[in-house]
MARNUKOL-108534 format. One record per residue (C-alpha): residue in one letter; x, y, z; residue number from 1. Coordinates in nm, 3 decimals. Each point is the difference from the previous one (the first is absolute). Layout:
N
a X Y Z NUM
...
END
This chain:
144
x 14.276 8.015 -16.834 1
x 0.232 0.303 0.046 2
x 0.343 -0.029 0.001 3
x 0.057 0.074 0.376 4
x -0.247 -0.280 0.015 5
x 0.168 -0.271 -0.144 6
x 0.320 0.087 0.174 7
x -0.141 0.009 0.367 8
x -0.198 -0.354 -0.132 9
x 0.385 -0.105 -0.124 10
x 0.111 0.132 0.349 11
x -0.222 -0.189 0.185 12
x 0.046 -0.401 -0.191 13
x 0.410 0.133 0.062 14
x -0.074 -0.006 0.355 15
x -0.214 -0.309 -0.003 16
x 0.215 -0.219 -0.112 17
x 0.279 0.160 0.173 18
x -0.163 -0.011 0.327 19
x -0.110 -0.376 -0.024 20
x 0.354 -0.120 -0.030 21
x 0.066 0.278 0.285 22
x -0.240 -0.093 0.253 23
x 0.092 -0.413 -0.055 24
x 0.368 0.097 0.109 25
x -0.072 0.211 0.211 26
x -0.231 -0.229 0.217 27
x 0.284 -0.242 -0.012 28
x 0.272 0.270 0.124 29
x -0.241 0.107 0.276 30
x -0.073 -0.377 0.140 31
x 0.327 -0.047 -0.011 32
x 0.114 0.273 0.193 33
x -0.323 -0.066 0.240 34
x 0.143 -0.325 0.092 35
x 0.378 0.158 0.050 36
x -0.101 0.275 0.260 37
x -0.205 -0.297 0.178 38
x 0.326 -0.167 0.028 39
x 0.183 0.233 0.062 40
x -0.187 0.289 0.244 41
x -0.268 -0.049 0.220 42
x -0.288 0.195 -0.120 43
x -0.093 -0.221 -0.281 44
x -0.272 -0.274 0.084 45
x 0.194 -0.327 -0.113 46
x 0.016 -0.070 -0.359 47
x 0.069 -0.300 -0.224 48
x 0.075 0.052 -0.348 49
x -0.077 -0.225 -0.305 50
x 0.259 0.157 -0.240 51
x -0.141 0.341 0.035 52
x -0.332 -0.109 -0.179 53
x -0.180 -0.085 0.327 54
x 0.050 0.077 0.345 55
x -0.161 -0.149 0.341 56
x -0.031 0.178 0.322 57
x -0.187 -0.147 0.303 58
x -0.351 0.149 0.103 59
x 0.013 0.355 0.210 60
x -0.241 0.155 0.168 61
x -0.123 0.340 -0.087 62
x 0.077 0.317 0.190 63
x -0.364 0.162 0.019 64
x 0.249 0.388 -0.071 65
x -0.084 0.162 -0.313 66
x 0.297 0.250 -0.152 67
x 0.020 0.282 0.175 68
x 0.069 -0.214 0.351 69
x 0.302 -0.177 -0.216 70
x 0.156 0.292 -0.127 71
x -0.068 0.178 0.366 72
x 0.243 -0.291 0.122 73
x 0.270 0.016 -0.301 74
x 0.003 0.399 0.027 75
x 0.060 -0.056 0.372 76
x 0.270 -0.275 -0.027 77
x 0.234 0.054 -0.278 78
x 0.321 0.197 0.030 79
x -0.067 0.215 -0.282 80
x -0.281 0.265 -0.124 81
x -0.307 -0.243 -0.045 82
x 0.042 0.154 -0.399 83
x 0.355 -0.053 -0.044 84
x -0.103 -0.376 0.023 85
x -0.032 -0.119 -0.362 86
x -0.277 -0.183 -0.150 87
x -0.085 -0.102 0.312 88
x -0.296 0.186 0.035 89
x -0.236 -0.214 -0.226 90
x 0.057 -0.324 0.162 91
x -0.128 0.172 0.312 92
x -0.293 0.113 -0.224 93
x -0.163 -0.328 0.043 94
x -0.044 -0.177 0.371 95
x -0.065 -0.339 -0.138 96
x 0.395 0.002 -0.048 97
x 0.045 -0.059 0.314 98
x -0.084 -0.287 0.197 99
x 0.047 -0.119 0.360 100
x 0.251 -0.333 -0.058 101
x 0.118 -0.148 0.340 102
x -0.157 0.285 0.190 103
x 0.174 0.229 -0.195 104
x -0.086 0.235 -0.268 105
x 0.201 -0.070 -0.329 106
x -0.016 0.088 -0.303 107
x -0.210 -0.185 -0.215 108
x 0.078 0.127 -0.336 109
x 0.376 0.053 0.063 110
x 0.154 -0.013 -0.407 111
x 0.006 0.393 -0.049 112
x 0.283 0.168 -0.101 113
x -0.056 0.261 0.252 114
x 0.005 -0.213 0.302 115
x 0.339 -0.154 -0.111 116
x 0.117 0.320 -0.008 117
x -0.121 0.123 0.283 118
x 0.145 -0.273 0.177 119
x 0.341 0.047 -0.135 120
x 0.033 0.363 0.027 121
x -0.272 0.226 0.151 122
x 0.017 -0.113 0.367 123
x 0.034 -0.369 -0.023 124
x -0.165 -0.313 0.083 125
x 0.004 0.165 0.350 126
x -0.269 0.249 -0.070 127
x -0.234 -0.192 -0.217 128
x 0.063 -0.275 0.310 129
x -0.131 0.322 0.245 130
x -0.298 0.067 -0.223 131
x -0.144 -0.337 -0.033 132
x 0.083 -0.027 0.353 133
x -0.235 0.292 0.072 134
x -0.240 -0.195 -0.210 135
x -0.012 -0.295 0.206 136
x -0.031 0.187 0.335 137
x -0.280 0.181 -0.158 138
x -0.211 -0.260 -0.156 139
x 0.133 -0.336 0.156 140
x -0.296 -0.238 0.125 141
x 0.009 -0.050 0.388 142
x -0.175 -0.293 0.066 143
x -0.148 -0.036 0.372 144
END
């Protein structure tokens, strides 16, 4: 093996290792948060932690959207430029985070970073509450 070789082979076990302890604390961090904005805001579906390792939501429906209709409905409801709004874009990358809870649409995956954020600084719990609101008008189930 060359020399640049064995380094990038070096590089990579570095980031093995590294990134096993990293992903088992950050797992924890991110239920743990999950299960605070639940509490605490009402765009989470309701979560109960078991010290972080584990966490239990009730069963939500799908919304039958795929990503362009959820962004379409963030862009439109949040108080600033849809790409000032960090990290929030990948959650909205997947529909299956979402899920109708209580006839609403909530958040099903709600431990990122970027949605804490979001709802501390870039327009508040009120405009993620207007988006998922726009959600539920859209794909709510009427039944007869």
């Amino acid at each position: 093996y060359s020399d640049v070789e064995k380094l990038l082979w070096q590089k990579d076990q570095v980031q093995y290792y590294k990134g096993m302890k990293w992903h088992l604390f950050h797992g924890i961090d991110a239920n743990r948060r999950e299960n605070r904005l639940a509490k605490n805001y009402d765009v989470v579906t309701p979560t109960v932690s078991i010290l972080g390792l584990v966490n239990l939501q009730p069963v939500s429906e799908d919304i039958p959207a795929d990503d362009r209709e959820v962004e379409k409905a963030f862009a439109a409801n949040m108080e600033y430029p849809w790409r000032d709004v960090p990290r929030l874009g990948h959650m909205l990358e997947e529909p299956a985070n979402f899920g109708i809870h209580n006839g609403q649409v909530k958040f099903r995956d709600g431990g990122d970073r970027g949605l804490e954020r979001t709802l501390l600084t870039q327009g508040g719990p009120e405009g993620v509450a207007r988006a998922l609101v726009a959600l539920t008008t859209q794909f709510r189930r009427t039944d007869p």
